[in-house]
N, C-alpha and C positions, 0 to 999 in steps of 0.2 A: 520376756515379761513386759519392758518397758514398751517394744513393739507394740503388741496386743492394748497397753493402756493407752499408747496415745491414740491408735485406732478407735480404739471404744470412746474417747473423747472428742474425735473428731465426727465420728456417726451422732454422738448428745448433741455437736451443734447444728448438724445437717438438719438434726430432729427438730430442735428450737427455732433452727431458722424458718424450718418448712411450715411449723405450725402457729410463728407468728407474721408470717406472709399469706396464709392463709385466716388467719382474723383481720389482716389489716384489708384485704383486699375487697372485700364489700363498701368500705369506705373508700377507699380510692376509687372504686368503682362509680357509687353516689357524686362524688364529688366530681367528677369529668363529666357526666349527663344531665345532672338538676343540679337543683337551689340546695342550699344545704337545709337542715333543719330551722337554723335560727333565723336564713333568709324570707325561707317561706313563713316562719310563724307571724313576723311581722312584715309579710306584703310585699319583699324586700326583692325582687330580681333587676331586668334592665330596664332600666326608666324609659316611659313612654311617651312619644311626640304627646301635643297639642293635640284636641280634639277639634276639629273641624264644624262648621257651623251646620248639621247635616244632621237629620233624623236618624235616631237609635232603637233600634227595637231591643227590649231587655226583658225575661222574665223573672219577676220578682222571688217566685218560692212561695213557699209554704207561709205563710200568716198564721200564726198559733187559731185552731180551730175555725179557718176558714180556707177555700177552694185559693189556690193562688191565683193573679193578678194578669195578665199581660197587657204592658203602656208601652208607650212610643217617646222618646224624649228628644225636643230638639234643643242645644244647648247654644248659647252665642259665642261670637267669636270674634274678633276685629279682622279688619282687611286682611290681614297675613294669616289667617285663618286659627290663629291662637286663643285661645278658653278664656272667655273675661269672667267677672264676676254678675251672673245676672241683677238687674235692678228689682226683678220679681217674679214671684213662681205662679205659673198662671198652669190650671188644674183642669183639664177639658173633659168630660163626660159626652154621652152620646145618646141618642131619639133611639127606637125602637128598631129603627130599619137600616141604622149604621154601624157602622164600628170605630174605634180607633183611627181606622185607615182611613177615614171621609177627612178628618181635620187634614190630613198631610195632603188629599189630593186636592182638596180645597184651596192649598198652600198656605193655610193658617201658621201650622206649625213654625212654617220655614220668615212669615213673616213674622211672629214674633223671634224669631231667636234673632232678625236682622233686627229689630227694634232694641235685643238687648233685655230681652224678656226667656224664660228658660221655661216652654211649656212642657207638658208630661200630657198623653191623652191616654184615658184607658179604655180596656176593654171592660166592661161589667159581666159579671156572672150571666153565663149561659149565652155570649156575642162573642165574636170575632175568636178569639184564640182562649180567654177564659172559660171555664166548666162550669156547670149549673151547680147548683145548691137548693136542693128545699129547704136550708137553715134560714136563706137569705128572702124567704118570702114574708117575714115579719118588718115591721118599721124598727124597732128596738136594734136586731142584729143588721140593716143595711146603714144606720146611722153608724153600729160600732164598725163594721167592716168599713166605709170611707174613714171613718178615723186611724185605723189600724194600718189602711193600707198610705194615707200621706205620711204616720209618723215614720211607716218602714220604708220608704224611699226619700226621708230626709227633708220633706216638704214644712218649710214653718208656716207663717202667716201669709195661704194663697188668696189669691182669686180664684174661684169656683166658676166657671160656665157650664150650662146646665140645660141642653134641650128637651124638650116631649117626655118622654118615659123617663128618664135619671131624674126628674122631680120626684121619682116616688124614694129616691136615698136623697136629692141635695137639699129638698124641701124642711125635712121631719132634720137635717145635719145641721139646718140654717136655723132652726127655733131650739135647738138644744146645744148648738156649740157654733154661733156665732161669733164670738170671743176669737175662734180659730182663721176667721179668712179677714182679709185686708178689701174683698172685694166680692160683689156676687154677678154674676149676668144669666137670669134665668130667658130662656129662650121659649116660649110659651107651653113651660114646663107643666106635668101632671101632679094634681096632690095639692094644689092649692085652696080648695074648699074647706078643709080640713083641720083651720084653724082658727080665732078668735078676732076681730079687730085689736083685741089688746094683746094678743102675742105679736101679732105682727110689730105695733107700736113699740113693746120694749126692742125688738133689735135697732142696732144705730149701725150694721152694716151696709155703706157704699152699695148701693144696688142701681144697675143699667138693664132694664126691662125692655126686653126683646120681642117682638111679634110682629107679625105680618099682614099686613093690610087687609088682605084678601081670609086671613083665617080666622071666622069669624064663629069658631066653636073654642077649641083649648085657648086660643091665641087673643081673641076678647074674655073669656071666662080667667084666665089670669091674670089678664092684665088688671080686670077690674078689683080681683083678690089684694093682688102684690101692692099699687097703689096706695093702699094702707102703711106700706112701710114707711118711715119719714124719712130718711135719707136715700132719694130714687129722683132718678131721672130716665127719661120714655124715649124709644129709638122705637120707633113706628115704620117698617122698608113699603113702603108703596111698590106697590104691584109684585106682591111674592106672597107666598098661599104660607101654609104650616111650617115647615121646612125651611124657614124665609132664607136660613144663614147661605142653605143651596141653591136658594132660587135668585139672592140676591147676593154673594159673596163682598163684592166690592164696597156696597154702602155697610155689609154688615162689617167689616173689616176697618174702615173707615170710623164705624161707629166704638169698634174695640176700643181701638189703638187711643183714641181720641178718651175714652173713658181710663183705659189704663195710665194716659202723660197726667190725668189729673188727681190723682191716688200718691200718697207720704209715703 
């Protein structure tokens, strides 16, 4: 009898052992191949070098009720190639017949992050890597989607550069939320008719008015609109058509950089 019961007690623990080795083991499992749960919820694995002074392609996601995003970001760095704190976010939009990808081959991007500057360029709806919207062909929703998409990549008070066609969002973003950028450079942007001497006068945003010597359709018709604003100063590229920023890189670069050392 006493046989029989210590057997029977010794199978109870066979039994206990097997079935709490078998609950534990999904967790030991977890825990040998990933983050645990509380590491992932808050961000938490192996901490990651310094980001390098070097363009980043990112896509944003989903924006509540609009088509997502794709930008380019290049971030500064100091010699050793470690992440400083940018002195300013500088927001690069694109003309009709480029993308995102023109500011990097330009070497815009790469010059401002050596300057200490952390530009972001995007793609707009229906170019380069973002999808159209027929949402986005009103003024109301292209003002709210640039707002939507700098608060969701972290952007505070930028500078906006703005050539040919992205006047028809920086233009209508710049007389209703002005307040938002520390700086404008419209590049003989579209959409400038479309407004009053006195809307222009109320903004008091830093603006550098870009056009091209030679472009004497968008490139004279806004300049003589924008001139209305009172705090503006004129970069005029001799001998470069619409496009000036492509036809003349250097003076337009020249003329950035030189406008961004004078901006608080």
């Amino acid at each position: 009898m006493n046989f029989l019961r210590n057997r029977l007690a010794v199978l109870v623990l066979v039994f206990l052992a097997t079935l709490l080795l078998y609950l534990l083991l999904p967790s030991l499992r977890q825990s040998s191949t990933e983050p645990s749960l509380e590491a992932r919820r808050i961000g938490l694995t192996v901490p990651l070098p310094p980001l390098p002074a070097v363009n980043v392609s990112i896509r944003t996601g989903q924006i509540p009720g609009d088509p997502p995003l794709f930008f380019r970001e290049a971030l500064p760095a100091d010699g050793a190639g470690r992440q400083i704190l940018p002195r300013l976010q500088v927001v690069l939009l694109h003309g009709q017949a480029f993308t995102s990808q023109t500011w990097e081959e330009l070497g815009t991007m790469a010059l401002l992050a050596a300057n200490g500057y952390q530009a972001i360029a995007v793609d707009l709806p229906g170019y380069g890597k973002s999808p159209d919207s027929e949402a986005l062909k009103n003024e109301p929703n292209r003002v709210a989607l640039l707002s939507r998409f700098m608060e969701s990549v972290g952007v505070g008070a930028a500078v906006l550069v703005s050539p040919s066609m992205s006047g028809q969002y920086s233009i209508p973003f710049l007389m209703k939320n002005h307040a938002q950028l520390r700086g404008f450079i419209p590049i003989a942007p579209a959409g400038t008719r479309s407004y009053t001497p006195q809307q222009y006068q109320n903004v008091q945003t830093p603006t550098l008015i870009v056009f091209g010597a030679q472009d004497t359709n968008m490139g004279a018709q806004s300049h003589k609109n924008l001139i209305q604003l009172p705090n503006h100063t004129v970069l005029k590229i001799e001998g470069a058509g619409h496009p000036c920023y492509v036809d003349k890189p250097r003076e337009f670069h020249q003329g950035l950089i030189d406008f961004l050392g004078k901006l608080k």
